[in-house]
Steps between C-alpha positions, in 0.01 A plus 500: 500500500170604652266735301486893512145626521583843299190753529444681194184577530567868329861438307394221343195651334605634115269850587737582803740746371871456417629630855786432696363267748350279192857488309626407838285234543555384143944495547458347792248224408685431146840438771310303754369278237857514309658353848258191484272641783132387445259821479097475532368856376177510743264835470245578806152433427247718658165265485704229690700747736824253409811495223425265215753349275488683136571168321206286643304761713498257798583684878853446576613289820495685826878401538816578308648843434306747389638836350377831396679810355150685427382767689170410678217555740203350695276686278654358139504201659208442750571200722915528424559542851315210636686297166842550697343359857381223311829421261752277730800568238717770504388861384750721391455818279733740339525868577519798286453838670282701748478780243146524510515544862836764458299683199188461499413821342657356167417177474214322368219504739409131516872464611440752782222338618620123456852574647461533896263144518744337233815585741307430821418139330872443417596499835210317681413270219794409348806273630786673294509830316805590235544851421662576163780730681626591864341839523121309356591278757555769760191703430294126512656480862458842611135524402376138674689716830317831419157313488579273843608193335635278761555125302528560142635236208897493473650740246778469252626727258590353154668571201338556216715423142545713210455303214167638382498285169637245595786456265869556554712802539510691176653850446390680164675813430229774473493585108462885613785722360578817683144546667443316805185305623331526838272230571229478821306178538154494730189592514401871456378602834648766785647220675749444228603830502485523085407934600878517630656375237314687203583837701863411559515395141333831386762721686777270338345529170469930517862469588596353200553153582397266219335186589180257456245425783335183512176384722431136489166380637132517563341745616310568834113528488497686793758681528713549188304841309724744622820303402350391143392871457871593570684264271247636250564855566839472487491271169305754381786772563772243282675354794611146368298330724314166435227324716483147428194381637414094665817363314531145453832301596653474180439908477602534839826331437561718195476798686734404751748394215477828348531704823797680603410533857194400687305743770306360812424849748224309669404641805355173641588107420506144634765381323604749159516209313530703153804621646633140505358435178687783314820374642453118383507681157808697578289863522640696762240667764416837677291412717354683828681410846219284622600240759408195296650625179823571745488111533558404128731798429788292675506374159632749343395695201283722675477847610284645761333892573356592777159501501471801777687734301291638156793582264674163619377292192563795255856536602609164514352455156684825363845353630425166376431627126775760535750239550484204293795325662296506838164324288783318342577347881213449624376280163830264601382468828136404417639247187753335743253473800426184662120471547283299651296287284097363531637164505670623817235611686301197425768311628489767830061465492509127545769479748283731710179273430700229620 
């Protein structure tokens, strides 16, 4: 079985922060290695303009197949684009989004200004590009077309799996008794949409309703004040609210086993994959009626508001903890789901390398 030339050039580095795309790159290299396939972790190395294997630092063959899932450009990597003219092998990369492009008013600004060069690249430097849902996949497409992309790389969508730990299926009954838990995972930015949910859950909570909020992740240097000042203000007021900041795996899987029902109002995604996540632990979802979420919601388990309409998320919610037979439902759906797994979509990854 020929070598894989895997960049990680950024995910590989212990400083680059625990984000989706470098748990990603972690499930899928533990189930690439797991199927016998043999990996070489190569990083790019800006005095020689060329990708150098991390075990013996030595510039890697210019044939073979070479694949990236970091996000990139000709000015993080001078000389990158003359690299792929040069390498004979097969060049494929994996695609996450165009949301810098979609919203770039709040996202990071190196995104912003990396994105339009990094998709250009994709589809005049690449031979194959997998997008991590159909819609990511349609937004690739329909950008190389808005820009005057005549021959671009092939595109595939692919699957991504839901077993974030990587063990099996296990359903823990939360221990809460008579109180329900509400769990959000991400990053605290706009683009999660964390605002929405503390307002819906504010207007639940004045009504009565009686219920614990949690926020699981890091949060945004850029972006994430006005959130962080909210969940404080609102602490401050009593609501049972809890922010649970940069979890690690082991936490993260203890929230999700003590959560009653898992929220995902995002308002712009590549894949959701929390979404899949919370179901592989048997968490129902309410999650916004994005088009990639849509995709994974076949599953079952999850319910879906409509991100157009403001009150949407609050009154779904309110009928959801008003009637535990219907959160009673929806948890069967989500623990009798059959998911797709990252040993799956390394299966699907090297039959499209092939």
């Amino acid at each position: 079985m020929n070598p894989l030339f895997w960049d990680s050039t950024k995910t590989g580095e212990k400083k680059y922060p625990a984000s989706g795309i470098k748990r990603v790159a972690e499930r899928l290299l533990a189930e690439l290695e797991s199927a016998g396939q043999k990996i070489i972790l190569v990083k790019w190395d800006k005095r020689e303009s060329t990708f150098i294997s991390r075990e013996d630092r030595k510039p890697i063959p210019k044939e073979g197949i070479f694949i990236t899932l970091e996000i990139f450009s000709e000015h993080d990597r001078p000389g990158f684009r003359e690299w792929t003219h040069q390498f004979t092998g097969k060049k494929a990369a994996i695609f996450h989004d165009a949301i810098p492009i979609r919203l770039p008013h709040i996202t990071w600004p190196k995104s912003v200004a990396r994105h339009p060069h990094y998709i250009k690249m994709l589809g005049t430097d690449f031979d194959q590009v997998l997008a991590v849902s159909r819609a990511s996949e349609k937004d690739l497409v329909g950008y190389w077309k808005w820009i005057g992309l005549e021959e671009t790389a092939r595109t595939a969508a692919i699957q991504w799996g839901a077993d974030f730990d990587g063990q099996a299926r296990e359903f823990v009954t939360p221990i809460n008794t008579g109180k329900p838990h509400l769990l959000q995972v991400g990053i605290l930015e706009p683009r999660k949409n964390q605002a929405l949910t503390l307002g819906a859950c504010d207007s639940l909570w004045d009504k009565g309703l009686d219920f614990h909020l949690h926020f699981a992740g890091r949060a945004n240097p850029h972006f994430s004040k006005p959130i962080v000042n909210l969940i404080n203000n609102l602490s401050n007021k009593g609501r049972p609210l809890t922010w649970h900041n940069s979890p690690n795996e082991n936490e993260l899987r203890n929230l999700y086993a003590n959560a009653d029902l898992c929220i995902f109002p995002s308002i712009a995604e590549g894949c959701g994959l929390p979404v899949l996540e919370a179901l592989w632990t048997g968490r129902p979802v309410l999650a916004s009626n994005l088009a990639c979420i849509s995709e994974n919601s076949s599953y079952g388990g999850v319910k879906q508001f409509d991100l157009e309409d403001p009150d949407s998320l609050k009154n779904q919610l309110q009928k959801i903890l008003n009637k535990p037979q219907e959160l009673r439902r929806l948890t069967e759906q989500a623990s009798i789901a059959k998911l797709p797994t990252w040993k799956e979509t390394a299966s699907q990854l090297m039959q499209h390398l092939r």
